[in-house]
Phi, psi and omega in degrees: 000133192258156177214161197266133179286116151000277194248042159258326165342278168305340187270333194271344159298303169279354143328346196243019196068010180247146193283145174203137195268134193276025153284273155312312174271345152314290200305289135027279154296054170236297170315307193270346192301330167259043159240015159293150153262176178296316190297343175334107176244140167261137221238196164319293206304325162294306203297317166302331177277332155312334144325307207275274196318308166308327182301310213246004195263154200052043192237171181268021173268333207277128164328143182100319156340124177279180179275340169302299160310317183293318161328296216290316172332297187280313184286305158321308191279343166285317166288317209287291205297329190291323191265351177283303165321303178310323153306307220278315173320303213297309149342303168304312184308319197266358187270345161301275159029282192303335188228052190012045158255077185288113176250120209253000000 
């Protein structure tokens, strides 16, 4: 198994302007490294599937996953959108308020 240098990695991500956290992008080369060959260079195409593996990563999306932790996951992310709907009404309510339009 071939492994790609840490921080040749990390300088060619920020060649490119992306902020990366070097935690991440190690766990990253970690997941992917045995679908490297050894002659392997990094290129655009790592920086999007490193785009794409951040997107989805600590999410009920991430590759890998058992079905439980995606339940527990998806069940967080349903109170977390719930308390948020609930800010956002009370927002509303008072930006009527504000402009008097109390709607009954």
């Amino acid at each position: 198994m071939s492994r790609i240098p840490l921080t040749e990695t990390i300088k060619f991500f920020r060649s490119y302007g992306v902020k990366c956290d070097e935690k991440w992008v190690e766990e990253w080369l970690n997941v992917t490294s045995h679908t490297r060959d050894v002659n392997h260079q990094i290129g655009e195409e790592d920086l999007y599937e490193f785009n794409e593996w951040c997107r989805w990563k600590d999410t009920a999306y991430e590759k890998g996953l058992d079905d439980q932790t995606k339940i527990e996951r998806l069940l967080e992310e349903i109170a977390d959108l719930k308390s948020e709907i609930s800010l956002l009404k009370k927002e509303k309510e008072e930006l009527e308020n504000q402009l008097g339009m109390n709607i009954f």
